[in-house]
BASEZA-788018 format. One line per 8 residues: for each residue x, y, z of N, C-alpha, C. Coordinates in nm, 3 decimals. Atoms other than C-alpha are relative to their C-alpha. Example, Ala and Ser with C-alpha at 12.3 -4.5 7.8 and 13.67 -1.06 7.14 Angstrom:
BEGIN
0.089:-0.119:0.000:1.230:-0.450:0.780:0.090:0.120:0.000  -0.082:-0.119:-0.006:1.367:-0.106:0.714:-0.077:0.109:0.073
//
This chain:
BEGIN
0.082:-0.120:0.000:0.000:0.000:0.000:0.087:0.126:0.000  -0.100:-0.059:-0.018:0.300:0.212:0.132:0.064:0.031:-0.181  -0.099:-0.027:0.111:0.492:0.123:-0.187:-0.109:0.094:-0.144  0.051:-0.099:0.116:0.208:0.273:-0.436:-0.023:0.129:0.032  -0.025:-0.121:-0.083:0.171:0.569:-0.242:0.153:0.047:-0.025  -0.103:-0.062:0.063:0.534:0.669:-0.309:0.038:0.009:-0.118  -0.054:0.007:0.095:0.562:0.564:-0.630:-0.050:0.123:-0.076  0.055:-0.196:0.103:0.375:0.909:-0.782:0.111:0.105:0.108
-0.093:-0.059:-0.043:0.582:1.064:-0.545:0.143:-0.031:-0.084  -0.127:-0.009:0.069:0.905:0.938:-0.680:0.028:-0.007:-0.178  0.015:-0.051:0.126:0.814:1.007:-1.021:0.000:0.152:0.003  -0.029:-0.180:-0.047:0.718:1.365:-0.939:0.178:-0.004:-0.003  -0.160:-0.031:-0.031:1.100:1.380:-0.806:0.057:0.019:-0.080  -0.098:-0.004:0.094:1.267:1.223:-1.105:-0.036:0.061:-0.105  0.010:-0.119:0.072:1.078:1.432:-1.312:0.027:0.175:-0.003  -0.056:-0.162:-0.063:1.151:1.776:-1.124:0.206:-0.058:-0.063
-0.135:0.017:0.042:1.546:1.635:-1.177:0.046:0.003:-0.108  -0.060:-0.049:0.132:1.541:1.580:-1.500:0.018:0.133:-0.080  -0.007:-0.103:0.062:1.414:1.891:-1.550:0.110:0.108:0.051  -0.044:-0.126:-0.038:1.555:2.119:-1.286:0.160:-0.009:-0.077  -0.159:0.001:0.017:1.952:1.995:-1.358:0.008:0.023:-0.176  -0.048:-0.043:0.156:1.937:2.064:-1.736:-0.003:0.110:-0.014  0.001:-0.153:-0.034:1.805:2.407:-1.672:0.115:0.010:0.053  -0.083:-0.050:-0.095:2.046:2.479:-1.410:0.153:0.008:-0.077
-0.078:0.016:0.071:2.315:2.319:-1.643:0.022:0.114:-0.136  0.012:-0.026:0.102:2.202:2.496:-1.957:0.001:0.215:0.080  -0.039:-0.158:-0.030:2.185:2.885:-1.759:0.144:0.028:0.072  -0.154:-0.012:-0.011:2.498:2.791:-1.625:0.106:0.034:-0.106  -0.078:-0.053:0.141:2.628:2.782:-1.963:-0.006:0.130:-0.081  0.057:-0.138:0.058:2.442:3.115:-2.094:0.050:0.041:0.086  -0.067:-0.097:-0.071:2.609:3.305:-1.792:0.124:-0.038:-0.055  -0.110:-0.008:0.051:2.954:3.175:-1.851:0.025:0.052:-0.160
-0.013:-0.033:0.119:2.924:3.250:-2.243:-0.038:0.170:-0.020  0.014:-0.166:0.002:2.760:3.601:-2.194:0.082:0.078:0.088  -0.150:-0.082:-0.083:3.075:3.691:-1.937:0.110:0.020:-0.077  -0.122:-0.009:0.101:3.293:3.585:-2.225:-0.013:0.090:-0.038  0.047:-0.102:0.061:3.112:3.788:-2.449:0.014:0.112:0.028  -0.061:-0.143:-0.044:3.175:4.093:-2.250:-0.123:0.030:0.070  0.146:-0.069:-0.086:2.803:4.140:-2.120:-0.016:-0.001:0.182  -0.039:0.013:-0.100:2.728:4.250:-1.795:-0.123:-0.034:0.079
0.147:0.027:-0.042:2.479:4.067:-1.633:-0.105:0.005:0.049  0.064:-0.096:-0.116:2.391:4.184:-1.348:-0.084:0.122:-0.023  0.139:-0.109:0.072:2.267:4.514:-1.518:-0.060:-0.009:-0.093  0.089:0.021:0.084:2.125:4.356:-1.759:-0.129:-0.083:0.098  0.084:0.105:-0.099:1.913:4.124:-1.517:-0.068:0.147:0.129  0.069:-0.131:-0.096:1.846:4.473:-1.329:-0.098:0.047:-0.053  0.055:-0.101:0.047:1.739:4.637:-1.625:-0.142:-0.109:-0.061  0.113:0.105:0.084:1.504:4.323:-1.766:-0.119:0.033:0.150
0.121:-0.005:-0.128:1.337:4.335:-1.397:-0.072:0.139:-0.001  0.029:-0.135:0.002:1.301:4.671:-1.414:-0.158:0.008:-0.070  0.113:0.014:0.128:1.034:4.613:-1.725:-0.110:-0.086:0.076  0.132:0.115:-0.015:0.857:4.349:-1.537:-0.101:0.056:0.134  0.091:-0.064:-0.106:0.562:4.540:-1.302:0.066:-0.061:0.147  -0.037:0.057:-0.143:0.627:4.298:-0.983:0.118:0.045:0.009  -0.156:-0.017:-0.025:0.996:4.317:-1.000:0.086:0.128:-0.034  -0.060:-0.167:0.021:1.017:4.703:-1.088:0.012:0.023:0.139
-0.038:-0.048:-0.133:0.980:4.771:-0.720:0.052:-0.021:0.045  -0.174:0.058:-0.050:1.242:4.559:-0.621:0.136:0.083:-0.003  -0.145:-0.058:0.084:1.484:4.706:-0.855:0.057:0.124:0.023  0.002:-0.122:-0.059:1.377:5.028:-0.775:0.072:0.078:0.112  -0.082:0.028:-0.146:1.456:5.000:-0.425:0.126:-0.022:0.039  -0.126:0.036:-0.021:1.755:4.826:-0.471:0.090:0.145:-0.071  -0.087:-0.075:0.104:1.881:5.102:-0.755:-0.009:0.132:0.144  0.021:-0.127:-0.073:1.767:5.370:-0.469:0.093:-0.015:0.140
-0.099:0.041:-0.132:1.992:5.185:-0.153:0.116:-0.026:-0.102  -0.110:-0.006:0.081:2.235:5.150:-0.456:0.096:0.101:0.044  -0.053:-0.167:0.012:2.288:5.540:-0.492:0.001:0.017:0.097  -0.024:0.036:-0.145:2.228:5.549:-0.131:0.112:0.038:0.078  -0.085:0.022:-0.090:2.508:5.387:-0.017:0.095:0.084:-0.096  -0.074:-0.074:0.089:2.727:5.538:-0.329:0.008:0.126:0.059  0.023:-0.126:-0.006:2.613:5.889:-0.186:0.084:-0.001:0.136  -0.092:0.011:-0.172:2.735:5.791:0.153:0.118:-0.026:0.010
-0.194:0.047:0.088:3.069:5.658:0.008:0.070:0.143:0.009  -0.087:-0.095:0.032:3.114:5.970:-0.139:-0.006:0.144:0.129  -0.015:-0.101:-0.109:3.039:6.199:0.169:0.076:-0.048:0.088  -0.102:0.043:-0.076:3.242:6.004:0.361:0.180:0.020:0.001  -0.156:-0.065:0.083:3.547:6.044:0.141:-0.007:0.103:0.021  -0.003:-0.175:-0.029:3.440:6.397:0.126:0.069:0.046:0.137  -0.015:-0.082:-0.180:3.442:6.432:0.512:0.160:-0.061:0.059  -0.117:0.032:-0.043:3.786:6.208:0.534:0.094:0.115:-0.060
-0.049:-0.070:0.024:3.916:6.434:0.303:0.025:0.163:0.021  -0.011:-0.108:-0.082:3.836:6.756:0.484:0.057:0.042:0.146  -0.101:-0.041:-0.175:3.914:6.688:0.840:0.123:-0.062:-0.079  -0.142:-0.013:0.006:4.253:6.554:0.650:0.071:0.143:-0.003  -0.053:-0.176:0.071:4.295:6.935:0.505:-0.030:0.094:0.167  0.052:-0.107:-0.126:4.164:7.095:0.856:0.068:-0.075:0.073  -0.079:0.030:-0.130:4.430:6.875:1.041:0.143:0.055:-0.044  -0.074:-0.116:0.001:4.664:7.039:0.824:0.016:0.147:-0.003
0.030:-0.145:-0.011:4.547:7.372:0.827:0.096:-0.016:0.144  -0.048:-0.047:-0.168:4.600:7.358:1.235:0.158:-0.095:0.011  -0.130:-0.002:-0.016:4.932:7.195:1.199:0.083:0.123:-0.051  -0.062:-0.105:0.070:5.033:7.449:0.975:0.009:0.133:0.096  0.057:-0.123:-0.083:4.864:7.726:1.199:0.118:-0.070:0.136  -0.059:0.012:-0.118:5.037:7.577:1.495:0.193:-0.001:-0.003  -0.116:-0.038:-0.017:5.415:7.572:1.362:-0.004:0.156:-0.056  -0.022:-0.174:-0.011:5.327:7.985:1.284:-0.022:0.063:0.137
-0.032:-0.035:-0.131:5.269:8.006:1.632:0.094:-0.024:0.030  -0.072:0.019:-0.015:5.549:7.852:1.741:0.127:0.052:-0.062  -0.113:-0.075:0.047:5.771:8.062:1.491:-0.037:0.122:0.032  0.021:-0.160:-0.012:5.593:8.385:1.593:0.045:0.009:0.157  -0.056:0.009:-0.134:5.649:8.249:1.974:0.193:0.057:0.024  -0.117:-0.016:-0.033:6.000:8.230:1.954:0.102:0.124:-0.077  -0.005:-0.187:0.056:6.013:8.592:1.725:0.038:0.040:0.143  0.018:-0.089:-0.091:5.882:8.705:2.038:0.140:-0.056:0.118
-0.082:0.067:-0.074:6.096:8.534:2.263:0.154:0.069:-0.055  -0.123:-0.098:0.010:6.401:8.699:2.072:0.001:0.127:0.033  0.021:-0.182:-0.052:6.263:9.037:2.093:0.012:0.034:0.126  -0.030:-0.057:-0.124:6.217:9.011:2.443:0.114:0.035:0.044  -0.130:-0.017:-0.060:6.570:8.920:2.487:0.075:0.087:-0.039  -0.079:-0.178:0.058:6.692:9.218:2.279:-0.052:0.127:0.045  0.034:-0.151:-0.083:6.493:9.463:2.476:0.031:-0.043:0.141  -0.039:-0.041:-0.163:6.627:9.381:2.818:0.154:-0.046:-0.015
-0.100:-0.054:-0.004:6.980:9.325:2.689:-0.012:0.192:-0.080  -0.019:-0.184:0.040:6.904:9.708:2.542:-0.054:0.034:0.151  0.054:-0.098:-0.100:6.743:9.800:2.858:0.083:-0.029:0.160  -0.073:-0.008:-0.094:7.000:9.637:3.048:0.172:0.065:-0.069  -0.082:-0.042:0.081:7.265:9.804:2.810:-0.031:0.164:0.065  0.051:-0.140:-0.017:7.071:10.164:2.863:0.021:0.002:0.157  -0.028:0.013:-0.121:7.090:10.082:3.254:0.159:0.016:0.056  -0.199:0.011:0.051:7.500:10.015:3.218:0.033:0.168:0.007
-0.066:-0.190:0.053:7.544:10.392:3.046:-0.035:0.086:0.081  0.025:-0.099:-0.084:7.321:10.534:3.281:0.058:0.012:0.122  -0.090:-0.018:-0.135:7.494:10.450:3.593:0.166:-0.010:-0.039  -0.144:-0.063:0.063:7.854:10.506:3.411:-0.050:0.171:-0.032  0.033:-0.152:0.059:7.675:10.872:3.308:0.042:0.076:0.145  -0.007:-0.033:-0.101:7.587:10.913:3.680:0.117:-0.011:0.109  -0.116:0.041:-0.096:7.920:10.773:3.844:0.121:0.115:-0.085  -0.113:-0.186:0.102:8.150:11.076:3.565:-0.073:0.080:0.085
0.101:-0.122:-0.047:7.861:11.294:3.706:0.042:0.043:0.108  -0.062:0.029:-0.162:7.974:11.225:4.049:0.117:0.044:0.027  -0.162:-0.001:0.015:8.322:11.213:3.958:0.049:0.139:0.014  -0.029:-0.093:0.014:8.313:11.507:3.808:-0.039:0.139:0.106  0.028:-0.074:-0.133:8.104:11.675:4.062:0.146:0.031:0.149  -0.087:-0.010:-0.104:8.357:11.590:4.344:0.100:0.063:-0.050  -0.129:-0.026:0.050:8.658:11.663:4.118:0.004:0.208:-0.010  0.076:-0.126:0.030:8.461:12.045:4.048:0.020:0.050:0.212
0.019:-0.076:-0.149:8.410:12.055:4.488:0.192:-0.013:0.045  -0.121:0.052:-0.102:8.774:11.949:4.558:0.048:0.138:-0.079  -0.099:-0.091:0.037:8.909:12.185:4.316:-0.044:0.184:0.063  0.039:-0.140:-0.077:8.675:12.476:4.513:0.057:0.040:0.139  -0.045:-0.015:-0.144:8.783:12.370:4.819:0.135:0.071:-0.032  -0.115:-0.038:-0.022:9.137:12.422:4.745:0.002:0.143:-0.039  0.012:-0.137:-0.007:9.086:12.775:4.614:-0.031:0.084:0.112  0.044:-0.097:-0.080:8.899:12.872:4.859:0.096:-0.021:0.158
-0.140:-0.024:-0.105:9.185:12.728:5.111:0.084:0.088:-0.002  -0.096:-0.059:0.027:9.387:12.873:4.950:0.011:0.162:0.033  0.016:-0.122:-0.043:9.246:13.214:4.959:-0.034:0.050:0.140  0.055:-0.013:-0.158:9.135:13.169:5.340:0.175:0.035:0.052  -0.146:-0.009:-0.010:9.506:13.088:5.367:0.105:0.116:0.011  -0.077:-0.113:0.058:9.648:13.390:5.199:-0.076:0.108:0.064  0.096:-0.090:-0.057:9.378:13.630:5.421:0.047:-0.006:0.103  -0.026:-0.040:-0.176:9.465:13.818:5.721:-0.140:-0.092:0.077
0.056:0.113:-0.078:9.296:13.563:5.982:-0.129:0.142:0.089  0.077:-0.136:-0.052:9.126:13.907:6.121:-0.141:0.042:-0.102  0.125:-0.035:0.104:8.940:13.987:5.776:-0.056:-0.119:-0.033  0.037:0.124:0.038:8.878:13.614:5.741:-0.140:-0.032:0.067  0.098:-0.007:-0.072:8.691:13.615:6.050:-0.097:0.008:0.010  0.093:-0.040:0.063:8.476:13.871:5.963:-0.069:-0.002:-0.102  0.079:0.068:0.136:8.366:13.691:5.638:-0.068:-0.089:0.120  0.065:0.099:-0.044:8.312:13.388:5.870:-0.100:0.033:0.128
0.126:-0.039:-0.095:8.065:13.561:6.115:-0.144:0.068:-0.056  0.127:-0.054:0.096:7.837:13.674:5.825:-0.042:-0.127:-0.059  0.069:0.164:0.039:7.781:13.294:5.726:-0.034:-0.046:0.088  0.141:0.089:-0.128:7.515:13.059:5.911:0.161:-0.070:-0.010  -0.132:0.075:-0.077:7.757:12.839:6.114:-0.012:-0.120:-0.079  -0.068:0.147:0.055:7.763:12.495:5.903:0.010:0.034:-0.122  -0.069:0.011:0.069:7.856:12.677:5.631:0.114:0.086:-0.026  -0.207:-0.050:-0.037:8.174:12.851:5.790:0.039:-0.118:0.072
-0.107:0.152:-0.023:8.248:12.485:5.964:0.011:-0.047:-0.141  0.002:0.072:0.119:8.227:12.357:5.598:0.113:0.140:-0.061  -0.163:-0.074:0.036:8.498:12.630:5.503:0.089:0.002:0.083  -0.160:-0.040:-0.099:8.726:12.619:5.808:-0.007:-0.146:-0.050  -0.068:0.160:-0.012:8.744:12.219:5.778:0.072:-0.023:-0.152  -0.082:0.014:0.128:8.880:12.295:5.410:0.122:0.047:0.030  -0.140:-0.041:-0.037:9.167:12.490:5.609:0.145:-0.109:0.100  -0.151:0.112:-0.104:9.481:12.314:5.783:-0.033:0.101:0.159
0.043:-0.089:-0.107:9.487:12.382:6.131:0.048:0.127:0.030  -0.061:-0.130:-0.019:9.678:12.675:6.177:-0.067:0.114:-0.066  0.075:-0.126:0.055:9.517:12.889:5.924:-0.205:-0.020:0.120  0.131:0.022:-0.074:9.172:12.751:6.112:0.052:0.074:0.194  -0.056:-0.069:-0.155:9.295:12.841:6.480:0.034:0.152:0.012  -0.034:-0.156:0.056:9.418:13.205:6.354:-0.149:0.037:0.012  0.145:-0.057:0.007:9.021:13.258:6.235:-0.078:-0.007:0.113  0.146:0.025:-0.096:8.846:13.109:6.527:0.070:0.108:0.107
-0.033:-0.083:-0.117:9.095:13.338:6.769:-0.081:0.143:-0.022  0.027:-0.172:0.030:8.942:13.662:6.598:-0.146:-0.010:-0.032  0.164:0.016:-0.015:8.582:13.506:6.586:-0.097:0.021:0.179  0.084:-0.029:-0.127:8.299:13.636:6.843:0.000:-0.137:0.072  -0.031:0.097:-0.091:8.321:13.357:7.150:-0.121:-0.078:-0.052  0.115:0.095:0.022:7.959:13.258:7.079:-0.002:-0.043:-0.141  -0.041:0.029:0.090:8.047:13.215:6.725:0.064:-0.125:-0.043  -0.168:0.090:-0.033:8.347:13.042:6.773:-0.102:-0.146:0.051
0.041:0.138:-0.101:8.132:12.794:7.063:-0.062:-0.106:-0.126  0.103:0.159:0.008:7.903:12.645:6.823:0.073:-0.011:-0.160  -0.076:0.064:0.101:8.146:12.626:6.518:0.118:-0.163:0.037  -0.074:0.111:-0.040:8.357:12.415:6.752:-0.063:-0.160:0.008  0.008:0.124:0.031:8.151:12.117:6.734:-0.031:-0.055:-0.106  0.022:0.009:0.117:8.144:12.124:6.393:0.145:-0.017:-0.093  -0.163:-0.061:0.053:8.545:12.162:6.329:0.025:-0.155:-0.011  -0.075:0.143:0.042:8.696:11.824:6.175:0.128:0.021:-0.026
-0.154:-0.004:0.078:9.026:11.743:6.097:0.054:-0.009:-0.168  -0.030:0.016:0.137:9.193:11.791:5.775:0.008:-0.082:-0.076  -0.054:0.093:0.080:9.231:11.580:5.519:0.150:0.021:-0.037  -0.148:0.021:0.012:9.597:11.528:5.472:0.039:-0.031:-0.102  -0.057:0.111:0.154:9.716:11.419:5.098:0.185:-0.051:0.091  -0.150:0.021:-0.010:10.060:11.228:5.061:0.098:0.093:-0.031  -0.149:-0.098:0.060:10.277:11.532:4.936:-0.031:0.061:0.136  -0.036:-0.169:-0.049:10.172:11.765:5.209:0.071:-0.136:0.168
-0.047:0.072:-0.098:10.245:11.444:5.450:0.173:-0.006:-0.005  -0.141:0.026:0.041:10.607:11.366:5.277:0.024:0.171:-0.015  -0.056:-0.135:-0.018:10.648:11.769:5.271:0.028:0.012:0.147  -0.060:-0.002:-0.157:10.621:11.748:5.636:0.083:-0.049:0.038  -0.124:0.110:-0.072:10.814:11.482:5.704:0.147:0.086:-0.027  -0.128:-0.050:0.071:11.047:11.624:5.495:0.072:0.145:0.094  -0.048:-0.128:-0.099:11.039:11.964:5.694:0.074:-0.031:0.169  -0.048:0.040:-0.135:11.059:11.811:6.013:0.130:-0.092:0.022
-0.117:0.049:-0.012:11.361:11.625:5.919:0.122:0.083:-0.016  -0.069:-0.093:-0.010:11.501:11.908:5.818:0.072:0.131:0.072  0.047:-0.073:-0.115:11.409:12.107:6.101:0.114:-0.015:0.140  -0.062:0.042:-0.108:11.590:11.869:6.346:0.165:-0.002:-0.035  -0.104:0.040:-0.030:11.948:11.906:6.429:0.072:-0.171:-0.045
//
């Protein structure tokens, strides 16, 4: 019972076989021969569906996620190829900082060797200034020793009682003592009192020291 019961079945079968594998065989062969040929199949098998109502919407679809992804391809490239150009822009931008940095960085150092250059001259300007200043008071003093010196100690006096008192101690302490002791004997007492704590000792150079010596060796027996 079993066995007639399959037997339309296994007819069916070997009839589907004979057929399907000759087909299968025989479009196997029409693809390989139309690849030779140069045709391209695929869009041709796009463009045949295309024609056929059911299988236009397919195609459609597919031709539309085609371009799609194509579109997305190419914005992608696009966008690799921009942030490439905008990573060199800011490299670029960043070694002109770094050369405008170290511009600056020289400049600085040439305005504080100039401003330590201008600092230099100015205290060499001010130390001549000085120089010369003192060299200008020493050479007053000695005049005016000189002429205190060469002055009756009587008329001297009377110059030095018409000056405020620290600036007749600031002319007797330019005198040696002797010419100073002469003036203060012929100065008013109260005069005299408050010049005396104002009276210094001379400055002494080496000639007038080795003149002394010299006198006093000469002096002695």
């Amino acid at each position: 019972m079993n066995e007639k019961k399959e037997k339309p079945f296994l007819k069916i079968l070997k009839a589907l076989l004979v057929v399907v594998i000759p087909l299968l065989f025989i479009l196997t062969t029409i693809v390989l021969f139309l690849k030779i040929a140069g045709f391209d199949i695929k869009q041709e098998t796009t463009d045949v569906a295309a024609k056929i109502p059911v299988l236009s919407h397919f195609s459609s679809e597919h031709s539309a996620n085609k371009g799609r992804d194509s579109r997305d391809k190419k914005n992608d490239e696009k966008s690799d190829e921009e942030s490439a150009a905008l990573k060199q822009n800011i490299a670029r931008l960043k070694k002109q900082v770094e050369t405008l940095s170290s511009q600056v960085d020289a400049k600085d150092n040439e305005i504080n060797q100039l401003n330590t250059t201008v600092s230099t001259m100015k205290k060499e300007q001010s130390q001549q200034q000085k120089t010369a200043t003192n060299a200008d008071e020493q050479a007053k003093a000695k005049v005016i020793a000189q002429t205190y010196q060469n002055m009756d100690a009587q008329k001297a006096a009377a110059i030095f009682t018409k000056m405020s008192t620290p600036l007749a101690a600031s002319y007797l302490n330019m005198l040696d003592n002797k010419t100073k002791a002469a003036i203060m004997e012929n100065l008013d007492p109260s005069k005299a009192a408050k010049l005396t704590p104002l009276l210094k000792a001379p400055v002494v150079s080496s000639n007038t020291d080795s003149s002394t010596g010299s006198d006093s060796i000469s002096g002695n027996p």
